[in-house]
C-alpha positions in Angstrom: 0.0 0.0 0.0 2.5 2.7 1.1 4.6 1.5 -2.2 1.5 1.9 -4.4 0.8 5.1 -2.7 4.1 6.2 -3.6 4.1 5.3 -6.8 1.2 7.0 -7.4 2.2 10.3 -6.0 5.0 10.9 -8.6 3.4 11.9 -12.2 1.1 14.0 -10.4 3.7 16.1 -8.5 5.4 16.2 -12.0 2.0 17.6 -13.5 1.4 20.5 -11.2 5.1 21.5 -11.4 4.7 22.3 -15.1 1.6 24.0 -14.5 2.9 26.4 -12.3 6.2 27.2 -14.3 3.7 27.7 -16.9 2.0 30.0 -14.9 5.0 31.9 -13.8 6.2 32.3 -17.2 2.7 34.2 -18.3 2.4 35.5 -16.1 6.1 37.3 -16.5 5.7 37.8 -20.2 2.6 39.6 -19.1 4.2 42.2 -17.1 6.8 42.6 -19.0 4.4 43.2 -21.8 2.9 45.9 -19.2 6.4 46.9 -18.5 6.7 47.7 -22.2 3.0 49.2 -22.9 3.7 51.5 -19.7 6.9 52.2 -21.0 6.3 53.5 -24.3 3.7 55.3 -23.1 5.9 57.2 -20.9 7.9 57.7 -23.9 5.2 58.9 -26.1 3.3 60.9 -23.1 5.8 62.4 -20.7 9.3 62.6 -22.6 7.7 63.8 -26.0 3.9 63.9 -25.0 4.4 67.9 -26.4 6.2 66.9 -30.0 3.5 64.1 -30.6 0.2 66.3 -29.6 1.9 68.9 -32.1 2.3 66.4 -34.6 -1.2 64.7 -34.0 -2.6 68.9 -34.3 -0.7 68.7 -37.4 -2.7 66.2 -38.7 -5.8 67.7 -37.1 -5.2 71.2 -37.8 -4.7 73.2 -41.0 -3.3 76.7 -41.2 -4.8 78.7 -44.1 -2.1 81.7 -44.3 -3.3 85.3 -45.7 -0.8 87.5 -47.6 -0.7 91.2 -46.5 -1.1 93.2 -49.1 1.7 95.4 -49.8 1.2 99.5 -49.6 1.0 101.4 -52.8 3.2 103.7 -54.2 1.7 106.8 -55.5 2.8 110.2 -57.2 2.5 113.6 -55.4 -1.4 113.8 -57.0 -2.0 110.1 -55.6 -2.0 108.5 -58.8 -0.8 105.0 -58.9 2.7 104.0 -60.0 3.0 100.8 -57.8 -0.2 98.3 -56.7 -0.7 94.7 -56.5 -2.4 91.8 -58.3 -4.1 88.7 -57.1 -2.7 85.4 -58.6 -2.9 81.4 -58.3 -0.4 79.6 -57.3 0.5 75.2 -57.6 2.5 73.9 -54.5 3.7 70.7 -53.3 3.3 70.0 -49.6 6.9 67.6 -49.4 6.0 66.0 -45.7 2.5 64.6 -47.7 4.0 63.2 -50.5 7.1 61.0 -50.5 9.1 59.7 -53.9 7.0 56.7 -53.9 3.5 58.7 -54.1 5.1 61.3 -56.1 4.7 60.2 -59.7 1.3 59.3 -59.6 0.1 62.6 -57.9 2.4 64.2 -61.1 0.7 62.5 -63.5 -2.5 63.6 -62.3 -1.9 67.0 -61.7 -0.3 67.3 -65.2 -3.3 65.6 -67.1 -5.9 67.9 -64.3 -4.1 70.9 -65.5 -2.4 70.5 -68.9 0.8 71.3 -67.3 4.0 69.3 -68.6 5.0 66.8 -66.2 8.6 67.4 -66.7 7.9 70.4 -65.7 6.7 69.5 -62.4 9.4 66.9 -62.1 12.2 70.2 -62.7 9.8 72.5 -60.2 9.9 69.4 -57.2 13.6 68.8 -57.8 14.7 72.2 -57.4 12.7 73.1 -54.8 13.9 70.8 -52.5 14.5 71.9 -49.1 15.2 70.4 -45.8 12.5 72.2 -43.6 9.7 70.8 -45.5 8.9 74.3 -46.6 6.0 73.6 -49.8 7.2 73.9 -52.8 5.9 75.9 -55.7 4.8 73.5 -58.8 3.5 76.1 -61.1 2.3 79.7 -60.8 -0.3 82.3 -62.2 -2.7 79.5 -63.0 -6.2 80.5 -65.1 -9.2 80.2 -63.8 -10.3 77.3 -65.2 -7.1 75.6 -64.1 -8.2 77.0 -60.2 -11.8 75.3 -60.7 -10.7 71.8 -62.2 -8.2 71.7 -58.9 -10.5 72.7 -56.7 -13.1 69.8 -57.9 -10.8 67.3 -57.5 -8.3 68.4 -54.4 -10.1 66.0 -52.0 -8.0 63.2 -54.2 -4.7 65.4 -54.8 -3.8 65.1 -51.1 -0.4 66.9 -50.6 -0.9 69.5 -53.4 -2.4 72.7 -52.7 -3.6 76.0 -54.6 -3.3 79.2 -52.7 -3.9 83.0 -53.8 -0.9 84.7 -53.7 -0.1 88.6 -54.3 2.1 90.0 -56.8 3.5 93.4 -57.3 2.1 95.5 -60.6 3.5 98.2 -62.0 0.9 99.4 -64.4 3.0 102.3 -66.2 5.8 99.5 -67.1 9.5 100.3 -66.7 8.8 104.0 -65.8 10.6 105.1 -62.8 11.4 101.8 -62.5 14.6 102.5 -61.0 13.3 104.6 -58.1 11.0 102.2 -57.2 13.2 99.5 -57.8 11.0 95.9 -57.4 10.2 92.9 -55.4 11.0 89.3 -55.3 11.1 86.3 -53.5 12.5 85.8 -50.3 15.8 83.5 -50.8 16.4 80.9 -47.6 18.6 82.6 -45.9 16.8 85.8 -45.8 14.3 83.8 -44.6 16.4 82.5 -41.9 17.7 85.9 -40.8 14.0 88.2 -41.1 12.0 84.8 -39.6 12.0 86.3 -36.1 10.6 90.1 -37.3 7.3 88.0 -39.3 8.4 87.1 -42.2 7.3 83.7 -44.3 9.8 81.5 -46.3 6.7 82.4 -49.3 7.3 86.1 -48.3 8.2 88.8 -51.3 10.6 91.5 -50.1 11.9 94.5 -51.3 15.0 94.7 -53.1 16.0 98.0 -54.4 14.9 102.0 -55.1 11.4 102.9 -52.6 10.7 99.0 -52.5 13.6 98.4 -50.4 14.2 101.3 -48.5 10.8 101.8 -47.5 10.0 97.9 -47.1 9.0 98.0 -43.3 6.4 100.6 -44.4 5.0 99.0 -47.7 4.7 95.1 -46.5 2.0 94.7 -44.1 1.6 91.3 -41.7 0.3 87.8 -42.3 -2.5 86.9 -41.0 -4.5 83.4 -41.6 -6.9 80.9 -40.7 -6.5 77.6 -38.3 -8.9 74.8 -39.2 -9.7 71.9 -38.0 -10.3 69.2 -40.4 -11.2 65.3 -40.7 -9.0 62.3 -41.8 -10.4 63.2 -45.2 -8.8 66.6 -44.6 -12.6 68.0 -45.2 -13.1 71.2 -42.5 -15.0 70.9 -40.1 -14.8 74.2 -38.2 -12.5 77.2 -37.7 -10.6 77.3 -34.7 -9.4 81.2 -35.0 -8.9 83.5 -37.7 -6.6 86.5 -37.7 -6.7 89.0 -40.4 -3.7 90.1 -42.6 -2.9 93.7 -42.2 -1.9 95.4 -45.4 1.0 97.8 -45.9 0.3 101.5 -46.1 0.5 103.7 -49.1 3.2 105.9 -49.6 2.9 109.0 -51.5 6.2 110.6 -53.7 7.2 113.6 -54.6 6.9 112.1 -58.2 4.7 114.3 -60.6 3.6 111.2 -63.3 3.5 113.7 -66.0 7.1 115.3 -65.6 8.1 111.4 -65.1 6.8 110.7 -68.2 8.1 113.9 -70.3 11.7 112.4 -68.4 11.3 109.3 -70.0 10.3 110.2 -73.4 13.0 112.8 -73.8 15.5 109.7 -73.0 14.4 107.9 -76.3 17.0 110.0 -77.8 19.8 108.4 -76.3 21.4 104.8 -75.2 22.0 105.9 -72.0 21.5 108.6 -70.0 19.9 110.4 -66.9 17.7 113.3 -65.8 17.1 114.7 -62.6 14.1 117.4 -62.1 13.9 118.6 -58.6 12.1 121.8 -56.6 14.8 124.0 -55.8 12.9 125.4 -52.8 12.5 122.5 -50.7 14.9 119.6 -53.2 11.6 117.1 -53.9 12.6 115.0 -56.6 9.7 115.5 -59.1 11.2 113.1 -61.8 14.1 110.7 -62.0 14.7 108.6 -64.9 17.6 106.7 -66.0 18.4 105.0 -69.4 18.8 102.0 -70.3 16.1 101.0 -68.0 13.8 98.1 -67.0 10.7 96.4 -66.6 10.2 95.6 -62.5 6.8 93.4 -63.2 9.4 90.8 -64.7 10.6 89.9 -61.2 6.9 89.4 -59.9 6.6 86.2 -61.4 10.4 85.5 -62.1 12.4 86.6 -64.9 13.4 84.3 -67.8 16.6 83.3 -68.7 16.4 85.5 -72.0 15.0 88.2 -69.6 17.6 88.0 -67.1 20.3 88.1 -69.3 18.9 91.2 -70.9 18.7 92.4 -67.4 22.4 91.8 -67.2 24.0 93.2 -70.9 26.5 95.8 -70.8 24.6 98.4 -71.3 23.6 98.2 -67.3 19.6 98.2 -67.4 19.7 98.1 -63.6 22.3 100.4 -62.6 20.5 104.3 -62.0 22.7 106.3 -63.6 21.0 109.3 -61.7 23.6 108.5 -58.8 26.5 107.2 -60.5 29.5 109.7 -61.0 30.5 111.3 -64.6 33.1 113.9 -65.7 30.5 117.0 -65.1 33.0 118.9 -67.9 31.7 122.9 -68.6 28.8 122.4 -65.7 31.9 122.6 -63.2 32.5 125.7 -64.6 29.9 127.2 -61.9 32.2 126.0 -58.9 35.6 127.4 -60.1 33.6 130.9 -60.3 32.6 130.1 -56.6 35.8 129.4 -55.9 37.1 132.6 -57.8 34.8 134.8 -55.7 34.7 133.2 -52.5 38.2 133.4 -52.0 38.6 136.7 -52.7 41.4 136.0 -55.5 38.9 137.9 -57.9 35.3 140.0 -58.3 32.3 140.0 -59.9 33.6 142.5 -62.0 37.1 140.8 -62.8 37.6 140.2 -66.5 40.7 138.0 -67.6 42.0 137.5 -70.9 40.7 134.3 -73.6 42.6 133.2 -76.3 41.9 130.9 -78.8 45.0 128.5 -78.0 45.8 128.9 -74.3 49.5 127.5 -73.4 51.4 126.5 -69.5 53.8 124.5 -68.0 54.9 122.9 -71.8 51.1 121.9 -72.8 48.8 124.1 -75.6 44.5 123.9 -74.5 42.7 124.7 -77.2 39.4 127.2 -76.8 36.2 127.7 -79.0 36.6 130.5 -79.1 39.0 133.7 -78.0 36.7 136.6 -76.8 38.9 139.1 -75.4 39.2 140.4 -71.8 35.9 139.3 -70.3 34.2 139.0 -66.9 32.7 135.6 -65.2 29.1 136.8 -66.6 30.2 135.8 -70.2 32.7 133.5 -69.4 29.8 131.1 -68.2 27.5 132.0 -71.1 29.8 131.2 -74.0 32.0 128.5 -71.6 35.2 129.9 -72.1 37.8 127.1 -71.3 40.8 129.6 -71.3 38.9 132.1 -69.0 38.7 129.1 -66.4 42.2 127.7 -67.0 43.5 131.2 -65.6 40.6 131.1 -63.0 41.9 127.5 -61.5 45.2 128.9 -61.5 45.1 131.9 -59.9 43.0 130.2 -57.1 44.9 127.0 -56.6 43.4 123.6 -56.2 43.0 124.2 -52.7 40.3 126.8 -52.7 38.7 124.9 -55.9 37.8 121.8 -54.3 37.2 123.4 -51.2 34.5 124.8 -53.0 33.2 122.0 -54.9 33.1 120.4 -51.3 31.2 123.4 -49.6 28.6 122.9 -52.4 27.9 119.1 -51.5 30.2 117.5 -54.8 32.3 114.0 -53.4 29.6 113.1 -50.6 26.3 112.0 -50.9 22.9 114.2 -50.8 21.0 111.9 -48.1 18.2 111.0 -50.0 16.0 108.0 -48.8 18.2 105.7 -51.5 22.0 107.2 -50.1 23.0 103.3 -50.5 22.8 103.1 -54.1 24.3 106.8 -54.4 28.1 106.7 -55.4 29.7 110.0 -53.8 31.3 111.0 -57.3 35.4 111.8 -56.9 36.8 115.1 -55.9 40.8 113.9 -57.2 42.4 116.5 -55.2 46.3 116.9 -54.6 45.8 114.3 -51.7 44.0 112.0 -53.7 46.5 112.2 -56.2 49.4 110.9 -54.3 47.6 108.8 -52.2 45.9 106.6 -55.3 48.8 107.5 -58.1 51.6 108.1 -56.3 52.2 111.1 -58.2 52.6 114.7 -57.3 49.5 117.8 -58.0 50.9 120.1 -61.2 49.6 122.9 -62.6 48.0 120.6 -65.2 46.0 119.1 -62.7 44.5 122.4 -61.7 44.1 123.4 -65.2 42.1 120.1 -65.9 40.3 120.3 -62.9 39.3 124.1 -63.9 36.9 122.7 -66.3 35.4 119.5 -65.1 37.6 117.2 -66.5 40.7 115.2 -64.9 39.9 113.5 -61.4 36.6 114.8 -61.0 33.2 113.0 -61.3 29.7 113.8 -60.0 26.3 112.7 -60.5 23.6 113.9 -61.9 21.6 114.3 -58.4 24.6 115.9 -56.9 24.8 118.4 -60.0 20.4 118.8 -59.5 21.5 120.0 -55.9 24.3 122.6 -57.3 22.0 124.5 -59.3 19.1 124.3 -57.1 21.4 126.2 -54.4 22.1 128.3 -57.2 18.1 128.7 -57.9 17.3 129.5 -54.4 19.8 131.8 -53.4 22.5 129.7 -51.2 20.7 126.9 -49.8 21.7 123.3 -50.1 18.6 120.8 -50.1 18.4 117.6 -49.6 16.8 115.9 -52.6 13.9 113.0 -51.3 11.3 111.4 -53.2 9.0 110.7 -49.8 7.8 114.0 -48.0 8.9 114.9 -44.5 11.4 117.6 -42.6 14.9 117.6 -44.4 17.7 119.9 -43.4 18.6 122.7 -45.3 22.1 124.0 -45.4 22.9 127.8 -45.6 25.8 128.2 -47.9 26.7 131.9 -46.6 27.5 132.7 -50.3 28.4 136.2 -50.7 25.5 138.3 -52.8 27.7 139.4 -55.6 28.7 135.3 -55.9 24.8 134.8 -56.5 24.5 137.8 -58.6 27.4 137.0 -61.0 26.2 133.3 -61.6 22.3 133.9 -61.9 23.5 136.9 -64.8 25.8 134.3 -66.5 23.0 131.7 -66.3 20.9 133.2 -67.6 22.9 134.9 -70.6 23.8 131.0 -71.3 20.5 131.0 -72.7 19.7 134.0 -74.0 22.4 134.9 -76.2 25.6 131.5 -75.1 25.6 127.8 -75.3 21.8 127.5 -74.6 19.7 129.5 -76.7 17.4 126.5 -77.5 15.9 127.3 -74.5 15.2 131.2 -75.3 11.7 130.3 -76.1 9.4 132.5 -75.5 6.3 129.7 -74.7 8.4 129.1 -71.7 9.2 131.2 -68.5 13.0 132.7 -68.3 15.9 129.8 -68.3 19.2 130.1 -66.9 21.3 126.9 -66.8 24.9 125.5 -68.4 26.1 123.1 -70.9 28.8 120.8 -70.8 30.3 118.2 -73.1 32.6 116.1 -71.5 35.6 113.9 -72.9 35.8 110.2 -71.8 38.5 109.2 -74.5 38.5 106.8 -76.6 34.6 106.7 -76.2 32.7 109.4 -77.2 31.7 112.6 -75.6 28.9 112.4 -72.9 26.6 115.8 -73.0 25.0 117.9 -69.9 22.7 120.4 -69.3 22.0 121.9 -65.8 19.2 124.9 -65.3 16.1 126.2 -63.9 13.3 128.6 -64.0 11.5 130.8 -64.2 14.6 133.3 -63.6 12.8 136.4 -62.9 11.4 135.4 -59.8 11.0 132.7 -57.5 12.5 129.2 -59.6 10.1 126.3 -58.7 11.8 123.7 -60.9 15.3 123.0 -61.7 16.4 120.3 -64.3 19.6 118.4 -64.9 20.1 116.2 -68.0 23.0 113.5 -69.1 23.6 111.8 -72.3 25.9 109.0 -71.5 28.9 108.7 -74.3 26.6 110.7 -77.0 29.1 112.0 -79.3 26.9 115.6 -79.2 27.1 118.7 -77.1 25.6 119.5 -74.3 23.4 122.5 -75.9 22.1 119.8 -79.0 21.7 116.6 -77.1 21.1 117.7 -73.1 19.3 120.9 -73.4 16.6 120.0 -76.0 15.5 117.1 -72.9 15.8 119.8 -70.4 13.1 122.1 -72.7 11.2 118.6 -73.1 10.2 118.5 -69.6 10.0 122.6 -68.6 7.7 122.4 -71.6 5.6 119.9 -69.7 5.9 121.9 -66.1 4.9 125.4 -67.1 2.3 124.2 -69.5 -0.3 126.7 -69.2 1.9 128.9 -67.4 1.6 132.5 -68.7 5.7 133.1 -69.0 6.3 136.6 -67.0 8.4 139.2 -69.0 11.9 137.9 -70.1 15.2 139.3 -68.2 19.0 138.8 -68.2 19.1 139.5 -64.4 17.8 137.6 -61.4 18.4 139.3 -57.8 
């Protein structure tokens, strides 16, 4: 019995042992199956619980962004030379559609839209990015193009169409290079403006009124947040903040002198003009030649257009600030200089010749006139009258005058960065740059605008409107508010001599093209200056009317014309006075101006 017993007792022992390593096995799998659910949980929940729920609102929540819509630029009457137009843009959402989804979405879109799929292929490629930034497929789509998208976008997941706002400049390239144009933000633009608002879709301002006044002109985003379904249907609108658009900002541009500016440039390849109030130095035209068309860069300039952009000729450069031999127009500074210093009068005459020779050299003149005072001297631009001007007043007191009336610095107008400060090639200049010492033919040179010296056409606008208004130097701006004024402290009998010879430049001199008597009294000076081997550029400074109160004073430039400045420059300048006193009633002609 106790045997059998025994022997019974042994399988079954066996049997519950198994079970209950059985047991003890589940059992431990099971926790450490809750071990791992709790685990990751954790993970998900408390380490990146706030990086998934942003990812999960990703998926939930849609941002519908709203372009601002950029200020306007306007002319001093409020007429519109800058505004904006609405347009449709294809994008690619990259985080939505990897390279295995990506060619069938392509083929659709490009059948949807009749757009060529290499095309989209070339658009995705190269607008890669590593931020996951959407990337634009195609832009300026037609309307029809919008609706067929629109019918079918609940199947085109990861491509989107969006309005999008484009600069217009309805008048073309006029004054296109004062308000210079806008394109899209690059990358690391992006990266360095992200923190003041800006969007990597943003448009920004990249030269002229378009850059410098960019803070003004672009307005804020503002946009929608949706909430949507898996289907990406919405379902309601979570908040909604409105864009704010850019303000307006009026010029000092009159449209009509702009356009009398640009049309008396067809005459020539290249060249600038400058028309300013010599009261208060408001820019009321500016145009430069060649120029261009800014609504190219709204949608993106071709390669053909781009590389027309980019020709020798400079199509982007404003040749209103860059710096030019200012020839016979300098001739205005040496009598400054003259006076000023006290070396001579207003009623000093020196001797002309025809053939003026010093220091081993022969200058040849137009023309010899006899002993004559500054009054002629300017009116027929007497080169040997000048010659023995510079010398008898040094280079010192010369360009201490050219300095005194703003020439080698810039005027401080709203676009001072794109303003070269010309060159005042002085004796220190001289050995500093050449290594060479200052000679009498230097001064000589000098004397007449030519040598070392180069100024621009809005530095030479700001010369003769200090001239105009009786010794004040203005600031030229294109945006009204308070500019500084400078008081010359020119002596009376300096103003006296040069508003007589100005004025005898055009009545009987260099100028008489603009002794018309449709127009009110001109004073002004010609100059033609030598840029060897090319040809001669021309120049025409002035204003009127010169019996009274000037209210407009003009500067023109013919780049490398060949002509003179009385048949190429002053025929513009009558162009645009023409346009400015039109229906003027011109007050009685006169030689003198107090």
């Amino acid at each position: 019995m106790v045997r059998a017993s025994g022997l019974g007792s042994g399988p079954s022992s066996t049997r519950h042992t198994g079970v209950g390593h059985q047991a003890a096995l589940l059992l431990t799998f099971m926790l450490l199956l809750l071990a791992a659910i709790i685990g990751r949980l954790a993970w998900l929940q408390l380490l990146h619980g706030a990086e998934n729920k942003a990812m999960a609102d990703e998926n939930r929540i849609r941002l519908l962004p709203r372009n601002p819509v950029r200020g306007r630029l306007l002319d001093r009457k409020g007429r519109v030379l800058a505004t904006n137009r609405l347009t449709y843009n294809l994008y690619l959402q990259p985080l939505l559609v990897d390279d295995r989804r990506w060619p069938a979405l392509r083929e659709r879109l490009a059948s949807l839209l009749g757009l060529p799929a290499n095309k989209l292929e070339t658009q995705r490629r190269q607008g890669a990015n590593g931020q996951g930034f959407r990337i634009p497929l195609a832009t300026a789509l037609t309307p029809v193009q919008v609706l067929r998208f629109r019918e079918q976008s609940g199947s085109l997941r990861g491509a989107e169409v969006s309005e999008d706002v484009l600069r217009s400049y309805p008048n073309g390239s006029l004054a296109s290079h004062v308000m210079g144009y806008t394109s899209s933000i690059t990358e690391e633009e992006y990266d360095a403006l992200r923190d003041r608002g800006y969007r990597i879709s943003d448009r920004i301002g990249r030269f002229g009124l378009e850059k410098a006044y960019e803070t003004h002109l672009r307005g804020e985003w503002g946009g929608q947040q949706l909430e949507v379904n898996a289907a990406g249907q919405v379902q309601r609108v979570l908040g909604d903040k409105p864009a704010k658009a850019g303000k307006d900002l009026r010029l000092t541009l009159d449209l009509d002198l702009q356009q009398a500016a640009e049309k008396a440039l067809d005459g020539v390849r290249k060249g600038a003009i400058v028309a300013m109030d010599p009261q208060t130095g408001a820019v009321l035209a500016m145009a430069s030649r060649p120029n261009f068309d800014p609504n190219v860069f709204s949608d993106g300039p071709t390669t053909a257009q781009w590389n027309s952009l980019n020709r020798p000729e400079a199509p982007l450069l404003n040749r209103a600030f860059q710096g030019f031999p200012p020839a016979s127009t300098f001739k205005i500074v040496t009598t400054i200089a003259g006076i000023e210093s006290g070396k001579l009068g207003e009623t000093s005459t020196v001797p002309t010749v025809g053939s003026f020779c010093y220091y081993g050299q022969c200058y040849a003149d137009h023309g010899s006139y006899g002993r004559i005072g500054f009054p002629l001297a300017l009116a027929v631009s007497s080169n040997s009258f000048y010659y023995k001007v510079g010398l008898m007043v040094g280079p010192d007191e010369l360009f201490k005058a050219a300095r005194r009336l703003g020439y080698g610095s810039r005027t401080g107008s709203e676009l001072a960065a794109e303003e070269s400060p010309g060159l005042l090639g002085d004796p220190a200049w001289k050995k500093e740059v050449l290594g060479e010492p200052w000679t009498p033919v230097d001064t000589i040179t000098s004397s007449i605008g030519q040598g070392a010296v180069t100024v621009t056409p809005i530095q030479m606008a700001r010369l003769y409107a200090a001239v105009a208004n009786g010794g004040w130097l203005v600031t030229p701006h294109l945006v009204e508010r308070d500019y500084p004024r400078k008081w010359l402290g020119l002596k009376p009998a300096t103003l006296k001599v040069l508003h007589l010879g100005l004025r005898q430049a055009v009545t009987n001199g260099t100028a008489t093209i603009l002794n018309d008597p449709s127009l009110p009294p001109v004073a002004g000076k010609t100059g033609t200056g030598e840029d060897p081997p090319r040809p001669d550029h021309a120049w025409f400074g002035g204003y009127a009317p010169a019996n009274g109160k000037p209210t407009l004073v003009i500067v023109a430039f013919g780049e490398n014309t060949g002509g003179y400045g009385g048949t190429v420059a002053a025929p513009m300048v009558k162009a645009l006075m023409t346009t400015w006193f039109r229906g003027v009633k011109p007050a009685p002609a006169s030689a003198k101006q107090g």
